[in-house]
C-alpha positions as CSV (number, residue, x, y, z in Angstrom):
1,X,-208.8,-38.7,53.5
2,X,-211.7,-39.0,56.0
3,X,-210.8,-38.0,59.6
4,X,-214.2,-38.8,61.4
5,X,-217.5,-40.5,61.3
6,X,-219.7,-38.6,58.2
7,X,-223.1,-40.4,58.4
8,X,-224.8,-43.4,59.7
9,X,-227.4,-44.9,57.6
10,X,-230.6,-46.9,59.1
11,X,-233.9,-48.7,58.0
12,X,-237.2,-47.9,59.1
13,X,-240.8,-49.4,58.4
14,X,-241.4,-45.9,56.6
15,X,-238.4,-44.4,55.3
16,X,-234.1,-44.3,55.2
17,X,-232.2,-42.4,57.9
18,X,-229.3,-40.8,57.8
19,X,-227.3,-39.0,60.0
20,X,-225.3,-36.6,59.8
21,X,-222.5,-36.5,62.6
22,X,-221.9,-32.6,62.1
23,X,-225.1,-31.8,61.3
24,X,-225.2,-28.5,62.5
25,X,-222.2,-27.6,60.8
26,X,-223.8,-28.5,57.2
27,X,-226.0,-25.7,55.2
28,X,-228.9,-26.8,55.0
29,X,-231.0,-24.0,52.3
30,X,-233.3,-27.0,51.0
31,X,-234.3,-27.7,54.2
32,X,-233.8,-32.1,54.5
33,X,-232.7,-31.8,57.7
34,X,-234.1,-32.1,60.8
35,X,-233.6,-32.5,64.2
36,X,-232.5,-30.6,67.4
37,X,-229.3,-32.0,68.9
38,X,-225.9,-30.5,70.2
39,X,-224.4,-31.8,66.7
40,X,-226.2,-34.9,65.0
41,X,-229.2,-33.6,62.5
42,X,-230.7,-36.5,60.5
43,X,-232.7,-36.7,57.0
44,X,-235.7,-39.2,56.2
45,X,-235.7,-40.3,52.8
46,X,-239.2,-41.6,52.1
47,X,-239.1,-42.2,48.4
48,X,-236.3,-43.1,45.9
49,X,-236.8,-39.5,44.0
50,X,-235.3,-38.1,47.6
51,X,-232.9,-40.2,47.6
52,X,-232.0,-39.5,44.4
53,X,-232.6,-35.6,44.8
54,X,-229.6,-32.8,44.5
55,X,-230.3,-31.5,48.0
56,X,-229.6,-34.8,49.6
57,X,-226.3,-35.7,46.9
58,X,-225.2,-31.8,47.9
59,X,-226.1,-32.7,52.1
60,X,-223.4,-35.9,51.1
61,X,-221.1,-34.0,49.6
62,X,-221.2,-31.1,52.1
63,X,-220.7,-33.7,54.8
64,X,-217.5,-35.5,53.3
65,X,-216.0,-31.7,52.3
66,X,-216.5,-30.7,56.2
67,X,-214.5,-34.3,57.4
68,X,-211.8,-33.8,54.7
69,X,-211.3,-30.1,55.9
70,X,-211.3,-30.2,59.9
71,X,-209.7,-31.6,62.5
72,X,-211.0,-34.7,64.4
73,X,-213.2,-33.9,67.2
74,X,-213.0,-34.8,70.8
75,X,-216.4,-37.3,71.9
């Protein structure tokens, strides 16, 4: 069972984000993520083959392993 937020997901004119709410927490070795905050890193998916890739279904299962394992943290 979930114990926090995982990911948000938004439209854009050019592309799908999501965020990741322990981003920095995630291995990352194919590189989708991006971005520079305390803990939130984000991916833009820009065609259907990204969003269909194994790097972004391993990001989503990384992220829901990390929720199901730890503690809830304080905002």
């Amino acid at each position: 069972m979930g114990r926090d937020l995982v990911c948000v997901v938004g439209a854009f004119t050019d592309h799908v984000g999501v965020e990741f709410w322990r981003g920095t927490s995630l291995s990352d070795p194919r590189g989708p993520l991006e971005g520079s905050g305390k803990n939130l890193r984000h991916a833009k998916l820009r065609t259907a083959e990204e969003n269909q890739s194994e790097a972004f279904a391993a990001l989503i299962r990384a992220a829901i392993r990390l929720d199901a394992e730890s503690e809830k943290r304080p905002r």
